[in-house]
N, C-alpha and C positions, 0 to 999 in steps of 0.2 A: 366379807367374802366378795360381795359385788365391785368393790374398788378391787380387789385382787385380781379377779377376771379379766377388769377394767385395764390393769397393768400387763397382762399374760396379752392380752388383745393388741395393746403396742408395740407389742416385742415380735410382732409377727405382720403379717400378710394377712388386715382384717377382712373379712369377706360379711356382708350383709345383705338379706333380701328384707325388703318389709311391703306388706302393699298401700295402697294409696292413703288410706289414712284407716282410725280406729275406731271402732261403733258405731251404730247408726247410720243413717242413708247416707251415700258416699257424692260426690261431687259431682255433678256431671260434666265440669269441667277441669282440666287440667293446668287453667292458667294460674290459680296462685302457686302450685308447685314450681313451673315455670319462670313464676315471676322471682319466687324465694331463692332458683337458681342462677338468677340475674345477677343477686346482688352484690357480686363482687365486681361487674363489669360499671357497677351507677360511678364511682369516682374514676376511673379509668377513660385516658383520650382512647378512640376509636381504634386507632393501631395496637393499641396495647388489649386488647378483648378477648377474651376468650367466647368462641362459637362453639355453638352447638355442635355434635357430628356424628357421624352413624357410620353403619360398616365403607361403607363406598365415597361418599360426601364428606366432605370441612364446610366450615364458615354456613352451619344454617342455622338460620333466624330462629327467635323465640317464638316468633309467629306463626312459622311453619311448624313448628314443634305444637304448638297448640293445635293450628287446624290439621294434624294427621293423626295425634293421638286423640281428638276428641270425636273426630270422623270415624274413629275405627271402634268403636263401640254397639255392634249392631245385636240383638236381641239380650242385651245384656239389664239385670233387675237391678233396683234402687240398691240393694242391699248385697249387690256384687261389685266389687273395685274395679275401675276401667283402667287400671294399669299398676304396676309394680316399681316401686323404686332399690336398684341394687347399688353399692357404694364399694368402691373399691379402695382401700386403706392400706397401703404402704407402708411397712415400719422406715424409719432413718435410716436405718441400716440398707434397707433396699432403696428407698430414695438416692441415698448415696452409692448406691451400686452401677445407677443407671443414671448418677448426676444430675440428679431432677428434672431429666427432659422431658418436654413437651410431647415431644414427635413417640417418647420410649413409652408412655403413657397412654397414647393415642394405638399404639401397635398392640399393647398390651391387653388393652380393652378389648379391642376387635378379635382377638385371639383367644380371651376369656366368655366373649357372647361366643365361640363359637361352643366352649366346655358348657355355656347356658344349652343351648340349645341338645346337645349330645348328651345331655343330663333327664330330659325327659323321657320316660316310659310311654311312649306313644305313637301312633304313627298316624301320618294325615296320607288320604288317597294311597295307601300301602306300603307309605316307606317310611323311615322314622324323619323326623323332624330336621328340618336344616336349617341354615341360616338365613336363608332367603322368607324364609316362614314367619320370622320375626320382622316388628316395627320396634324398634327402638333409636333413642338418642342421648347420646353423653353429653356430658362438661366439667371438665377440670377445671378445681376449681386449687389455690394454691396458699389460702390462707384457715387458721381455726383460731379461734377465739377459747379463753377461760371461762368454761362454765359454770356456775353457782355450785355444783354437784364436784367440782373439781377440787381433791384435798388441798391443795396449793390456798385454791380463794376458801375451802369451810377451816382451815387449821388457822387462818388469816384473817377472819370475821371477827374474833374477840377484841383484837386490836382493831381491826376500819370504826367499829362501834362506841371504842375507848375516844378512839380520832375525832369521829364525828361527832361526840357531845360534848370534847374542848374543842372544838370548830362554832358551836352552835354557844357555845358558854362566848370565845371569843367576840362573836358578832355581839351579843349583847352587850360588851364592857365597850364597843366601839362604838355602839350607837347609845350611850350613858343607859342605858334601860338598869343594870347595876354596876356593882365596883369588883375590879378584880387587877391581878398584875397580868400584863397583856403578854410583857417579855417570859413570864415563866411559863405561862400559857403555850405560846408557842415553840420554848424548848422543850415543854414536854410531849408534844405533838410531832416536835421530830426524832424527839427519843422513842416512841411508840412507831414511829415509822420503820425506825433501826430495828428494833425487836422483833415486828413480827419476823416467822421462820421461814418465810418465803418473797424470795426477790427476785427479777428478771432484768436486766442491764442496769443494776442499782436503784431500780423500780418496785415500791412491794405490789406484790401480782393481785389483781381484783378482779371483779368478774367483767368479762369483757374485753379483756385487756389482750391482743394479737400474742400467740405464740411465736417464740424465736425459732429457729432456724428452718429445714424444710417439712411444711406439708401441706403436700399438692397429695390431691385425692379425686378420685372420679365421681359422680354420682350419674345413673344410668335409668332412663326413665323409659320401659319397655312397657309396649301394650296389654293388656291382658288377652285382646282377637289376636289371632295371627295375621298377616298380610294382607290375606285376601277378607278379611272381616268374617268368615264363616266356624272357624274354631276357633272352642276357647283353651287358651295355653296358660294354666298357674301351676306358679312353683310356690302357693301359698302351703305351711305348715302341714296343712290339713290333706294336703290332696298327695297325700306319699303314692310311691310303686304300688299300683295292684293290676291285677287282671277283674275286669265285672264281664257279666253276660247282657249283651243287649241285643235284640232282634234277633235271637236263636245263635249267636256269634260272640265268642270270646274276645274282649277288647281291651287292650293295654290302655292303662291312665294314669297319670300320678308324674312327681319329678323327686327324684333322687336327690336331694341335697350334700348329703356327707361326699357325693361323688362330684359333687359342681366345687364345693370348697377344696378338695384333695385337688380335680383337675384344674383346678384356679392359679392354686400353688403351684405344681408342678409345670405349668404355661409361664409362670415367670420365672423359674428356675431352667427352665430351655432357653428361653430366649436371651438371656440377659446373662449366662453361665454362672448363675446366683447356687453360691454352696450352703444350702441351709441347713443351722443345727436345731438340733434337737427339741429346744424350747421353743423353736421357731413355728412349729409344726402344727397345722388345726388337729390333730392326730393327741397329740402331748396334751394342748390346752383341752382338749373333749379327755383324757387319760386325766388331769388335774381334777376336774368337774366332777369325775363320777369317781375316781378313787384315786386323793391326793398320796397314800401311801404309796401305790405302783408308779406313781408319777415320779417320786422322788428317788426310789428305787433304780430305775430306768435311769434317773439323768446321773447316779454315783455309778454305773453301768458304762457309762460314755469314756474313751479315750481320755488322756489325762489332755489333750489338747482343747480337744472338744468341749471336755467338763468343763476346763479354767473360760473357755468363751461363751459356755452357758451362764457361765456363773457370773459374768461381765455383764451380760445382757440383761438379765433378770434383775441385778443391781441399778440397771440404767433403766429398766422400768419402773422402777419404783417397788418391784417386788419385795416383802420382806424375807430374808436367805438369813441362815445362821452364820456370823460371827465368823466360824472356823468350822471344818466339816468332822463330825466325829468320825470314827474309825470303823463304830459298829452301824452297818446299812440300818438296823433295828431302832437303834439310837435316835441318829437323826431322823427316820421314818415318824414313830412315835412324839418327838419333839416337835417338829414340823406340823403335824398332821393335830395334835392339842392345841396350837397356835392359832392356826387357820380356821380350824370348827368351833372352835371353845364358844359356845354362845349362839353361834350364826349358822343362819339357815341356808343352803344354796338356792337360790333364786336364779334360775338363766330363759330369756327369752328366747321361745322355740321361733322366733324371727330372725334371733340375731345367729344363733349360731348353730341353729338346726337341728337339735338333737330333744 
């Protein structure tokens, strides 16, 4: 079910908050994130960089990103995060929408802190929260790597392991340690190449290994103080909408998620005149999570236009879709929904997707 999610998550406009890091006393500085954020700029000549940038500013330092978000931490405990990291995830389909630009990226972001901020239940000196309230900084970054957890490299591990012990048998017959045929050895190490079921420009995919075509993504590293170092502003999990009583005075706290992710989507479908379907939707994927039967309901519901481009999408995520669609909604509801649960638990991070 986790890889499922994992696939529903690409087919769309992934939107994530997480805070600074997990358990235990938190950092009191921000430079390894900082520095982690670098590292696509370390092989890169100087022209070619990506900077840091915030609502108003391009091209600032990693430096400056340090000394403001480590400056702005004023009565904050060991065991409170001094900043939040949000990541902005693009499916292909919107990368391609906006032709992977820089500049469409850069607009997008600033237009999305602004749904951050309009997202909080709360109001500083008596008005609600604005943008000016926030310290944050971005950076696009334009490449992903295959991860170990990636079905591509675990459906692909039985062969690397086949590979790597005639690799290691090989070495041996070349440095006499025993006897072996060297030439069979090595055609069957490129027949096990062939085999495995996953390949990338005639490449078999391993972990590590750069994704092909576009993904440029954000990653946005916002203070937990607001501006002026006097309030504290989290959109951590925990601190949902509420009204409390403090000093005889009712006081709004808390940050609305479901409504930072809807306003997220909806910020890039203005600006960019992005028509999004159905599976596209953090609306669908949160409708998948808590009941895959109305999920599937809903999407034999869609236009026959609509349906055939839901049913494109969810193919190109890797989702697993039936074959051919039965006739009776019940049918495939039931079929669908034994497939998905049969065995497996839902597991979803109230980080990642808010709920």
């Amino acid at each position: 079910m986790k890889e499922i999610i994992a696939n529903l998550k690409s087919s769309e406009m992934y939107v994530s908050i997480t805070a600074q890091t997990l358990g235990g006393n938190y950092s009191s500085s921000s430079a390894d994130f900082v520095a982690y954020l670098e590292k696509e700029n370390q092989d890169l000549n100087p022209e070619n960089r990506e900077f840091f940038f915030n609502q108003y500013n391009d091209e600032i330092t990693p430096e400056e990103v340090v000394r403001e978000i480590d400056a702005n931490t004023a009565k904050l405990e060991k065991k409170e995060p001094r900043f939040y990291s949000i990541t902005l995830n693009p499916s292909a389909r919107e990368l391609k929408r906006i032709q992977d630009s820089r500049n469409d990226l850069k607009k997008y972001t600033r237009e999305v802190m602004k749904d951050y901020v309009a997202s909080f239940n709360r109001e500083i000196n008596g008005r609600p929260v604005n943008i000016d309230d926030i310290k944050y900084y971005a950076k696009i970054e334009h490449q992903r790597s295959f991860k170990g957890t990636d079905k591509q490299v675990r459906e692909n591990q039985p062969y690397a392991s086949k590979i790597l012990k005639c690799k290691v048998e090989l070495q041996k017959i070349k440095r006499g340690e025993i006897e072996g045929n060297i030439s069979k050895l090595e055609n069957k190490i490129k027949q096990l190449e062939k085999e495995a079921p996953h390949h990338q420009n005639g490449q078999r995919i391993v972990q590590g290994m750069p994704k092909e075509g576009h993904q440029s993504h954000v990653h946005i590293i916002v203070s937990r103080k607001d501006a002026s170092n006097k309030f504290s502003l989290s959109p951590g999990s925990k601190y949902k909408a509420s009204q409390v009583q403090l000093n005889g005075k009712m006081v709004k706290r808390g940050f609305v998620r479901d409504s930072f992710f809807q306003r997220a989507e909806k910020t890039f479908d203005t600006c960019f005149g992005y028509h999004r379907n159905f599976v596209e939707t953090y609306t669908a994927r949160k409708e998948f999570i808590q009941n895959p039967k109305t999920y599937f309901s809903l999407l034999l519901k869609l236009p026959t236009n609509e349906k055939m481009l839901a049913m494109k999408i969810l193919k190109q995520s890797g989702m697993p879709i039936m074959p051919s669609i039965p006739t009776s909604q019940a049918q495939i509801a039931l079929k669908v929904f034994n497939r998905l649960r049969r065995g497996v638990d839902i597991a979803v991070k109230s980080s990642s997707i808010g709920i």
